[in-house]
C-alpha positions in Angstrom: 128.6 203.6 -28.5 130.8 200.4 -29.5 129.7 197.5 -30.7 129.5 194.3 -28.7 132.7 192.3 -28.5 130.9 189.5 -25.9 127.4 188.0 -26.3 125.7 185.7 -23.4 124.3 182.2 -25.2 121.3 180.9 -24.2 123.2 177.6 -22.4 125.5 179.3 -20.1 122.8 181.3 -19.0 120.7 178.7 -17.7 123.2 178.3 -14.8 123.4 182.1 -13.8 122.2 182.5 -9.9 120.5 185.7 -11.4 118.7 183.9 -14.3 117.5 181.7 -11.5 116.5 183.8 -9.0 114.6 185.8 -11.5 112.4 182.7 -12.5 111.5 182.4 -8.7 110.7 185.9 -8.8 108.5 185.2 -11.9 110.3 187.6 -13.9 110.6 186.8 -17.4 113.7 188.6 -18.3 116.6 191.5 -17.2 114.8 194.7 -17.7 111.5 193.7 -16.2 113.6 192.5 -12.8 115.3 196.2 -13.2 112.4 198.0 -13.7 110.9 196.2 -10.7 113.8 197.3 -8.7 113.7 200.7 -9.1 110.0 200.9 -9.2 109.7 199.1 -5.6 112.5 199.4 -3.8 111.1 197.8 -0.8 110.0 194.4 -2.8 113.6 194.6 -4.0 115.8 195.2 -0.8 113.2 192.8 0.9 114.1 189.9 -1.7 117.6 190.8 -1.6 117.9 190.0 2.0 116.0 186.8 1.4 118.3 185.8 -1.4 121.3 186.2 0.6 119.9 184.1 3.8 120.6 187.2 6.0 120.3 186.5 9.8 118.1 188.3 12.0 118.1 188.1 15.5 114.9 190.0 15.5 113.1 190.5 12.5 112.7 193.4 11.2 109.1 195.6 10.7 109.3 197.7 7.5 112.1 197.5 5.4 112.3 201.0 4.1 111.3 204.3 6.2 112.0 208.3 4.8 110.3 209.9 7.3 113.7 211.7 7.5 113.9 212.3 4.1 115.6 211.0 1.1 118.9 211.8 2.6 118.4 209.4 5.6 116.9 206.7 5.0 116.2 203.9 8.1 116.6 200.4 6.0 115.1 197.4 7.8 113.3 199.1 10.7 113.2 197.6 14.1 115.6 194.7 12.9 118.4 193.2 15.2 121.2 191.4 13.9 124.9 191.2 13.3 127.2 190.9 10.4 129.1 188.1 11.8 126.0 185.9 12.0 125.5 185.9 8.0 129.1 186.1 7.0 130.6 183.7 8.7 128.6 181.9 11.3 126.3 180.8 8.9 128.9 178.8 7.1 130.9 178.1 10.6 129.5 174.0 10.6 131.1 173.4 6.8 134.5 172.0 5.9 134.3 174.9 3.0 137.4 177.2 2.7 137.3 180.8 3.9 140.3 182.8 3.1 143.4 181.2 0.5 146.0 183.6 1.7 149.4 183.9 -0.6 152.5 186.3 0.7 155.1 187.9 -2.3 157.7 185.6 -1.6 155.2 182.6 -1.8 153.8 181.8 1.7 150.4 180.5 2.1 148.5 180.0 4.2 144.7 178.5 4.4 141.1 178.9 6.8 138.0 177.1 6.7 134.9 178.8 7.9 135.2 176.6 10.8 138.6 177.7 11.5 137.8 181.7 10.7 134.8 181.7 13.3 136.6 180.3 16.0 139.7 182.9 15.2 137.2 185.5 15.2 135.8 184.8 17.9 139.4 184.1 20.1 140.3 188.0 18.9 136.9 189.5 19.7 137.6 188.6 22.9 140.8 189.9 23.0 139.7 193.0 21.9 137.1 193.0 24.8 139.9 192.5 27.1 141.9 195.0 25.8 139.7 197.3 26.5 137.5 198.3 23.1 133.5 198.2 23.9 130.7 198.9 21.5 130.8 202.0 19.5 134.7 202.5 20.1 136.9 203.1 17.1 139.4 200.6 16.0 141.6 201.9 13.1 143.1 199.1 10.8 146.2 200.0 9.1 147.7 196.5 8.0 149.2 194.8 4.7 146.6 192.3 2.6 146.8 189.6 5.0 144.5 187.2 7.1 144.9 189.3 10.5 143.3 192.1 8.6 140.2 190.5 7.7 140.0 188.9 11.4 140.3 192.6 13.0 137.2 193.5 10.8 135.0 190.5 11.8 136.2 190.7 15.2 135.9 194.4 16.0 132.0 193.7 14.2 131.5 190.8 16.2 131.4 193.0 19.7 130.0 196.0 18.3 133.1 198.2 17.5 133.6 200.2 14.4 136.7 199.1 12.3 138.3 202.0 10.2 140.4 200.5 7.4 143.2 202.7 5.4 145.3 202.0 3.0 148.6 199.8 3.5 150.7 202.5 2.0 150.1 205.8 3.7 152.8 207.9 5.4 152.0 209.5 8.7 150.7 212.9 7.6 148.0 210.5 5.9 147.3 208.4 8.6 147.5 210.9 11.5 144.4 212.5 9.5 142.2 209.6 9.4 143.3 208.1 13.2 142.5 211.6 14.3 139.2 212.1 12.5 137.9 208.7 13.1 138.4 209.5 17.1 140.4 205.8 17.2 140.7 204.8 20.8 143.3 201.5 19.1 145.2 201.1 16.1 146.1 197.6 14.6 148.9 197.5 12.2 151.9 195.5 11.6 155.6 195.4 12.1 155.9 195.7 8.4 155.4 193.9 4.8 157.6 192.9 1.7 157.0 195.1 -1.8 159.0 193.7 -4.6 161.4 192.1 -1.9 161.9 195.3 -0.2 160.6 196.0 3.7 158.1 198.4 4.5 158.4 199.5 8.2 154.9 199.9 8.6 155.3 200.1 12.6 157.8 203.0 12.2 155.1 205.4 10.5 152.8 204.7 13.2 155.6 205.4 15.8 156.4 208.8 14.2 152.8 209.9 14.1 151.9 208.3 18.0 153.0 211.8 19.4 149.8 213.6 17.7 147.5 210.7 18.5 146.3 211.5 22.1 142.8 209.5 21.8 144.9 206.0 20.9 145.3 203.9 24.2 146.3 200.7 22.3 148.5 199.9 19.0 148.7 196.0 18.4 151.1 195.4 16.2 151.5 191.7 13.9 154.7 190.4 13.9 156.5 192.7 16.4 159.0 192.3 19.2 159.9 194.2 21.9 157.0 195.8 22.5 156.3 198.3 25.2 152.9 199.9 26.0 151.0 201.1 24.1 152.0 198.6 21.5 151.2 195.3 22.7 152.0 191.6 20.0 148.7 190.6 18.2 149.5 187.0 19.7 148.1 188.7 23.1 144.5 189.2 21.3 144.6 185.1 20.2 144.7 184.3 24.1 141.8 185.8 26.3 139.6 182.8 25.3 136.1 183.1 22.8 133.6 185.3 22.5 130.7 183.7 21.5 127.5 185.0 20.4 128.0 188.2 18.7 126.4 191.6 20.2 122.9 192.7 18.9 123.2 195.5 16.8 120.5 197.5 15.2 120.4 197.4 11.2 121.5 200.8 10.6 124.4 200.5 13.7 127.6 201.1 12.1 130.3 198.8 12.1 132.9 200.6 9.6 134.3 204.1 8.7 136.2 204.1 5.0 137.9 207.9 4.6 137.5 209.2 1.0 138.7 211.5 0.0 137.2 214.7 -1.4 138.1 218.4 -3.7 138.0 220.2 -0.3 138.8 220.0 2.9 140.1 216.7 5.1 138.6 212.9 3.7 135.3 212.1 4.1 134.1 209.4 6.8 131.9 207.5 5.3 129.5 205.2 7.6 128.8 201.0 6.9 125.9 199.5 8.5 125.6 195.8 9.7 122.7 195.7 7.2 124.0 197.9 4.6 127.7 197.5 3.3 127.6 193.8 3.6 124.4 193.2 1.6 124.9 195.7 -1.6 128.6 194.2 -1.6 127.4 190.8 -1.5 124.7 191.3 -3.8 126.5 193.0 -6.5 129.0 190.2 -6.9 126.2 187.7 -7.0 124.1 189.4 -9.9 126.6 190.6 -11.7 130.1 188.3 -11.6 127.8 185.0 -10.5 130.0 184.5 -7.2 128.2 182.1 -5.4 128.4 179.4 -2.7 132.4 177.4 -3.2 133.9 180.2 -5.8 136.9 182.0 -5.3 137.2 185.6 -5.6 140.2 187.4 -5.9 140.8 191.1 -6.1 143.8 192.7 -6.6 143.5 195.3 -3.9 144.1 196.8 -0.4 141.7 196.6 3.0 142.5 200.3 3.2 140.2 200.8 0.0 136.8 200.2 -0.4 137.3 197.0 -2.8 139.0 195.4 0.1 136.1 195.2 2.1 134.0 194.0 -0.6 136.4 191.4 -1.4 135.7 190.4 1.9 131.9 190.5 2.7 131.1 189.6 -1.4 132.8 186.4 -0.5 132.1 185.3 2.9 128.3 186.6 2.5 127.9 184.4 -0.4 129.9 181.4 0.9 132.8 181.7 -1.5 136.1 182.1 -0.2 138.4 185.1 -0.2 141.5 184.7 -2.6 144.3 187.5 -0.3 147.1 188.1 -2.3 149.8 190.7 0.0 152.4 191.5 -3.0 152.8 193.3 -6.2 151.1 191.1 -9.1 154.4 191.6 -11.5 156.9 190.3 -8.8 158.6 188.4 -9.1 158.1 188.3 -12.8 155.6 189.5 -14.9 153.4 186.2 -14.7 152.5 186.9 -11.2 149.0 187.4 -11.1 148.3 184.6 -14.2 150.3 182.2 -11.9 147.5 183.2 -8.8 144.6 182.5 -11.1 145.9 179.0 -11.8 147.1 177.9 -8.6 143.8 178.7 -6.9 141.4 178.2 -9.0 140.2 181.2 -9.3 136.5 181.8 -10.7 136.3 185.8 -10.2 139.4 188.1 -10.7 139.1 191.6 -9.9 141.8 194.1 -11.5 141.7 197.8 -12.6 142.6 199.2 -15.7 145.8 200.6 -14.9 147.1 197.2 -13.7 146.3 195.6 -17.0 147.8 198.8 -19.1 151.3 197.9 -16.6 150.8 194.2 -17.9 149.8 195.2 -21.1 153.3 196.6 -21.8 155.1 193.3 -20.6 154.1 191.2 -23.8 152.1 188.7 -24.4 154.5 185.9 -23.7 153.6 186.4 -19.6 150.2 184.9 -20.5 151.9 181.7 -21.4 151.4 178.0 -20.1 149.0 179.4 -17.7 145.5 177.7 -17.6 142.9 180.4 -16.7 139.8 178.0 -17.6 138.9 178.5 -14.2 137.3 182.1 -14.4 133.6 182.7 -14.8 134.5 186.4 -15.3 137.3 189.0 -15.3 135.8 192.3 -13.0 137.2 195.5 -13.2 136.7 199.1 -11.1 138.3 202.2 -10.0 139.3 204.2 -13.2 137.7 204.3 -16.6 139.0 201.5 -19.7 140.2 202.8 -22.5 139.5 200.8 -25.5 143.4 199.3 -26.1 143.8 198.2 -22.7 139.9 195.9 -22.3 141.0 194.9 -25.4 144.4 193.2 -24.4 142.5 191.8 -21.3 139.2 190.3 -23.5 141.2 188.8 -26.5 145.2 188.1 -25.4 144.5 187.1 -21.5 140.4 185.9 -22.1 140.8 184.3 -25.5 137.5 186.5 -26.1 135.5 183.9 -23.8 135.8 185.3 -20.3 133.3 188.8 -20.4 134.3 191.3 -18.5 132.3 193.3 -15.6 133.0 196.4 -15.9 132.0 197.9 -12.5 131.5 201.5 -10.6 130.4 202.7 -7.7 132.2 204.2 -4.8 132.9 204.2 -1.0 129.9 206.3 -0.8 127.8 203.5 -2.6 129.4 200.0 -0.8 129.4 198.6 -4.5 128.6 199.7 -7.5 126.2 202.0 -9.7 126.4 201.1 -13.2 127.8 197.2 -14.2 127.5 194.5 -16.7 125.3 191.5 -16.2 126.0 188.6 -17.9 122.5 187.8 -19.6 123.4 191.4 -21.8 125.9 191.8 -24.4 128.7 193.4 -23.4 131.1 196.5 -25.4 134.6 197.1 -24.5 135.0 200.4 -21.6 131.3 200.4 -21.1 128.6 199.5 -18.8 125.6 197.4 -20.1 123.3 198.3 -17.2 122.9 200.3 -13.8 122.5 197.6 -10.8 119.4 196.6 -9.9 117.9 198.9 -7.2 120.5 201.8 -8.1 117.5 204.3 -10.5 120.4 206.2 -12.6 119.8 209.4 -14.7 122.4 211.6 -16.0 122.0 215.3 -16.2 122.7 218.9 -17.7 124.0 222.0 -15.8 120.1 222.6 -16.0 119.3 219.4 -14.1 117.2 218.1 -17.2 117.6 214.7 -18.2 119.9 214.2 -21.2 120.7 211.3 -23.8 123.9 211.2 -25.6 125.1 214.0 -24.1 127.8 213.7 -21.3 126.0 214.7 -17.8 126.0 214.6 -14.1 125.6 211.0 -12.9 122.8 211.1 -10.5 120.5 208.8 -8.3 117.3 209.1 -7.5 116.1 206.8 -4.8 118.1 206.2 -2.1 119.8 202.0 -1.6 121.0 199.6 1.2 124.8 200.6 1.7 123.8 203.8 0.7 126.5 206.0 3.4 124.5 206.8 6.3 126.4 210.4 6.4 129.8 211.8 7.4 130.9 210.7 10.4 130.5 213.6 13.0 129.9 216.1 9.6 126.2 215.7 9.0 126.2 219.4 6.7 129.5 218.1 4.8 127.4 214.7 3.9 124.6 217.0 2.3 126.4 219.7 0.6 128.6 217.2 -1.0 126.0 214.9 -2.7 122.7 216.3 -2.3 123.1 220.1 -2.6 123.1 220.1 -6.2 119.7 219.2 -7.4 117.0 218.5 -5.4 116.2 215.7 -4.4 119.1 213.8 -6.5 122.0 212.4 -5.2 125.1 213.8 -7.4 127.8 211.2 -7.7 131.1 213.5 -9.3 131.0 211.6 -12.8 130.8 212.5 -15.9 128.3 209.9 -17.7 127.0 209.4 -21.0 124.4 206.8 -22.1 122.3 206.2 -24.9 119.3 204.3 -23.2 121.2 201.2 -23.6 125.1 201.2 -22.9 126.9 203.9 -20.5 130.3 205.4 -20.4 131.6 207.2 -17.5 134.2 210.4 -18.9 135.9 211.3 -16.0 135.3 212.8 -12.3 132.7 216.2 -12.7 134.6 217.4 -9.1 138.2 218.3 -9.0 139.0 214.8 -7.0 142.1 212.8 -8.6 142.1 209.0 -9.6 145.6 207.9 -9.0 145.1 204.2 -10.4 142.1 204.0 -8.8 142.9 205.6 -6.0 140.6 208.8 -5.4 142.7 211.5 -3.8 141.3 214.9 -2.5 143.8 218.1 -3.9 144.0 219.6 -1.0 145.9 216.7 0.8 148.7 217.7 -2.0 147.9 220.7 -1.3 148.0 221.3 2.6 151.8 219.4 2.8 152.8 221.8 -0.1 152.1 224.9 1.9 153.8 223.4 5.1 156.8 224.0 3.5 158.4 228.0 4.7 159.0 228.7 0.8 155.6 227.9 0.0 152.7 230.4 -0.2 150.1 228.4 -1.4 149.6 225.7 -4.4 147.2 223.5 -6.4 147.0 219.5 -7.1 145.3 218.6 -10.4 145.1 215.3 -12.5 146.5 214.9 -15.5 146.6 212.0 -18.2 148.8 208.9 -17.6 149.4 206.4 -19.6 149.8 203.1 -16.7 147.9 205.1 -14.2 145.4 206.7 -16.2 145.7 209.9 -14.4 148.9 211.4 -12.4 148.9 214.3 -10.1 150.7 217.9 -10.8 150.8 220.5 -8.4 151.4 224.3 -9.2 153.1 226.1 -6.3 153.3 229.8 -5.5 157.0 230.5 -3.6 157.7 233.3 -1.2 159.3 236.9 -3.4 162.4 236.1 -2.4 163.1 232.3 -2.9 164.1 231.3 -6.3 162.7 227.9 -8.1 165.0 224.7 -8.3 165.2 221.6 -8.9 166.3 221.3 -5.6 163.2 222.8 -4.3 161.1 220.7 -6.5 163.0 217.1 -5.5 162.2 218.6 -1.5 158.7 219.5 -1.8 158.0 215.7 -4.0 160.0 213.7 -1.1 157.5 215.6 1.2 154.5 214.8 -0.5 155.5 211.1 -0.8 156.2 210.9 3.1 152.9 212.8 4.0 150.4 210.6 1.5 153.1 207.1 0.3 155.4 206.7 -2.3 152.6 205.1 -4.3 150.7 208.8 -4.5 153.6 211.1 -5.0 153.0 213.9 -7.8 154.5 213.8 -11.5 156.2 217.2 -11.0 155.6 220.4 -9.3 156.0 223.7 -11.4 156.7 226.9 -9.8 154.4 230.5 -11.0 153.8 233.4 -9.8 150.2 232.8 -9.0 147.2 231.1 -9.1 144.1 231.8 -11.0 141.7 233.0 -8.9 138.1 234.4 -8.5 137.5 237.5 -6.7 136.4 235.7 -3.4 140.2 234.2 -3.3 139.0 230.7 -5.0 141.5 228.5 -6.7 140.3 227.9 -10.2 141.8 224.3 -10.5 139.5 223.7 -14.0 141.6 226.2 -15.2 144.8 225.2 -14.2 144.4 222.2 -15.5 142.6 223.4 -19.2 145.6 225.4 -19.4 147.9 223.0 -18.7 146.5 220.5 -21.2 146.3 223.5 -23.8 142.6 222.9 -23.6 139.9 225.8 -24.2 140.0 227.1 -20.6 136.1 228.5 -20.5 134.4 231.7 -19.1 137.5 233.8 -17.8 135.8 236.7 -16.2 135.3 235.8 -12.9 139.5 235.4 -12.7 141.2 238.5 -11.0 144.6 237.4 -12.3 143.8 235.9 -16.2 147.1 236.7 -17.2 148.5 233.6 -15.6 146.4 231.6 -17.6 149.4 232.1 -20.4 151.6 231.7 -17.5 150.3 227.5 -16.8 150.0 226.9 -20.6 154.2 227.9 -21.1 154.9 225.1 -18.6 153.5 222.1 -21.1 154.1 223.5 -24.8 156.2 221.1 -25.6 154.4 217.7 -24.0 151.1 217.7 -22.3 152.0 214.1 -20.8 154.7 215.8 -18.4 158.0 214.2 -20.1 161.6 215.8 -18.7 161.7 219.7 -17.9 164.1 222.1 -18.2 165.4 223.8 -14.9 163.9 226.9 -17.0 160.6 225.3 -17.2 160.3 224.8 -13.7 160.7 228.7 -12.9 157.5 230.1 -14.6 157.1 233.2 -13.2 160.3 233.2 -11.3 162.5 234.5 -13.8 
């Protein structure tokens, strides 16, 4: 493990909400608060509540129950309340700012918590009208702006279930999740600006409507024209207030984030009223110090998990939400320097590709720009590499802004491992799991290892902790609890000595497109839609900006010959079925696919292969000739530069 590059002083620590809250605890230090969480899970999530000021309509009677096992857990038994009350309500009587909104082309906008709650409340109504009642399925497909976060306070605020996706999908993509989600309404909007450049947002969703029989309602920002079932947004803003939100039980959900996963269609995963909104809020409070009047910003979409914790880290803590809807290089590569200075921002949330793209800009863009302002720089979604949290600690930091390294998932509501800011802190790593999250890492063997890379695992379930699949209860256990016994298996690789951790990679064969977790077989299932296409495999490969890319390997009927042609079809597929932003390096074209005797792709393979890597145990392959076959199609450059027409046609000759 490296050596520190950022050590806490005993001043600035003094004023840490955690160092605080720890002495009220009588705790004397980090590890014995730790320890204590893990230890007593119930003191913890008990306290944690307490610390945020969580609102109960009706207390609850026992704040942990496993009578269902460790799988299901019941968090805050026999407790009434509603998200609204705590995130927003709470604050509603304050002149204190909500939401700083900024558009690409530099359009602002700004709400107080005062003038957020009485929004809210004007669209849950409208909602109401509209038709949506508790338990109904809205799904949220909308740019980074202020209407998205109202849709998700709203929808909470009557007892609906909100299902974000990303800004950015194409219909195959969105039909999926609409579909699986059961959405009785869709809210999207007429479209948004990338890089000065429309994005018909409204036009997707038409193309998919035809497929989407359960939808009785798309509202639509910013449109015109509109004939049923779209109806304008404006309608939602005039039905009058809705006033006192609708008791919910604690474990009642309230939002569905699709993941997605090696197998199969994305993974529902289900938010409670007292379980996404407390892990997300806590996290942000013990480990980037966002407290009562900061500003977080996060660099992000609503349609991934970090969008919603964006939102409910701030509101729950009384800080207000930074929205920036626009590429943070555009107009010029200052962008996202220019944010932190205009609004003051305290907490900035990037990823590590983002910083790599910056990274290769120059240092000049970091200019004239005061970033005083930031407590912290916080980053998730991909591992660092060393280069990269370098440039962002010493060029954009001056090496006085630490960095919180943070991971977690949709699964999790927040994170795993982190850094806290009463630890030293090493470039790329992780100085400590979160308190209440027991982490151990283990061997194929399930033993506990030590410097050795191993399975990420937890061992006692948390608050936010999923509470399943939605409508796929056996899905939920065989993906993170069919492993080992008893643990929950996360999909990393993870190393630690005792003291710092480093995450290596994903264990399962899911791809991180710049943070972007993408299942193969959603490459995979457009690939083999095509007539030429028998079947094919997705894998990730390393990027240098995105820190992995996606190549697919594709298996063409005996009489169709590989092209360019071909290949420059099937990518313009792929990038209408999942988004431009997700489309695949390159296809290549073989003969087959490695496979075991039961017919399973061996994607570890392909991909060993590929990166001229020792490929493993071949035996159980029916086909290992092809094996030679994947590793002729990279000999030259294993980061995918320019092919030949010849290289495409492995197999085809």
């Amino acid at each position: 493990m490296q050596m520190s590059k950022w050590v806490p002083d005993e001043d600035s620590m003094k004023s840490l909400r955690l160092v605080q809250w720890m002495k009220e605890l009588n705790l004397p230090d980090y590890d014995s608060f730790y320890q204590k969480s893990i230890q007593e899970p119930e003191w913890f999530w008990s306290a944690v509540e307490k610390e945020l000021g969580f609102v109960w309509k009706k207390p609850y009677e026992e704040v942990l129950n496993l009578d269902n096992g460790i799988a299901h857990p019941h968090w805050y038994v026999g407790g009434e309340c509603n998200l609204v009350d705590t995130a927003l309500a709470k604050w509603a009587e304050t002149d204190r700012m909500a939401i700083l909104w900024e558009g690409e082309q530099g359009e602002v906008r700004e709400y107080t918590y005062a003038e957020l709650h009485a929004w809210v409340s004007q669209v849950a109504s409208g909602l109401q009208k509209a038709g949506i009642q508790k338990g109904d399925r809205i799904t949220l497909f909308m740019p980074m702006i202020p209407e998205a976060t109202v849709s998700i306070l709203a929808a909470a605020k009557i007892g609906a279930i909100i299902s974000p996706i990303f800004s950015g999908y194409a219909e195959e993509a969105l039909k999926t999740r609409v579909i699986a989600a059961g959405a009785k309404m869709i809210i999207t909007a007429d479209s948004f600006l990338r890089r000065g450049k429309q994005v018909d947002m409204l036009q997707t969703v038409r193309n998919a409507l035809p497929e989407l029989g359960g939808v009785e309602t798309i509202v639509v920002v910013g449109g015109s024209d509109l004939e049923a079932p779209f109806m304008d947004w404006s309608r939602l803003e005039e039905a009058g207030s809705f006033e006192d939100s609708v008791r919910m039980k604690s474990d009642d959900p309230f939002m569905l984030i699709y993941t997605s996963g090696t197998t199969g269609k994305p993974k529902g995963t289900v938010h409670t009223h007292a379980g996404f909104p407390i892990k997300a809020a806590i996290d942000a409070r013990v480990a980037m110090d966002l407290v009562e009047g900061d500003r977080l910003l996060w660099v992000t979409d609503m349609g991934w998990m970090m969008g919603p914790f964006q939102l409910f880290a701030s509101l729950m803590n009384g800080a207000a939400m930074v929205m920036y809807d626009g590429v943070p290089d555009y107009p010029e590569s200052d962008r996202l320097w220019k944010l932190v200075h205009k609004w003051r921002v305290t907490q900035l949330g990037i990823s590590p590709t983002l910083i790599r793209s910056l990274m290769a800009k120059g240092e000049g863009w970091l200019d004239g720009h005061n970033l005083s302002s930031l407590k912290v720089f916080a980053s998730t979604g991909e591992p660092w590499n060393s280069a990269s949290w370098l440039w962002l600690f010493q060029q954009a930091g001056k090496s006085q802004i630490p960095i919180i390294n943070y991971s977690g998932g949709t699964e999790i509501s927040g994170g795993i491992l982190g850094n806290v800011l009463v630890k030293p802190i090493t470039p790329a790593a992780f100085n400590t799991p979160l308190p209440g999250m027991e982490v151990v890492v283990l061997d194929e063997n399930g033993q506990q290892v030590v410097n050795k890379v191993g399975e990420l695992c937890l061992t006692k379930p948390w608050v936010g902790m999923t509470n399943g699949f939605w409508n796929e209860p056996e899905r939920y256990i065989k993906t993170y609890w069919s492993t080992y016994d008893g643990y929950w298996v996360h999909g990393d690789w993870v190393e630690t000595d005792g003291e710092s951790w480093e995450i290596k990679g994903r264990s399962d064969d899911t791809l991180n497109i710049a943070g972007k977790r993408v299942g193969p077989t959603e490459y995979e299932s457009i690939l083999v839609k095509h007539e030429d296409v028998v079947e094919a495999a997705a894998i990730g490969i390393p990027d240098s900006i995105k820190g992995e890319a996606c190549l697919c390997f594709a298996v063409l009927k005996g009489h169709v010959k590989a092209s360019k042609l071909l290949e420059d079809e099937l990518l313009e597929m792929i990038g209408h079925g999942l988004g431009k932003a997700l489309k695949p390096k390159g296809i290549y074209f073989l003969s087959d696919l490695p496979k075991t005797r039961n017919q399973k792709i061996m994607r570890r393979v392909i991909k060993s292969a590929y990166l001229q890597q020792e490929p493993g145990d071949l035996s159980s392959l029916v086909n290992p000739e092809v094996v030679r076959e994947i590793a002729l199609c990279n000999e030259e450059d294993i980061a995918g530069n320019h092919r030949s027409e010849g290289d495409l046609m492995r197999g085809n000759q």
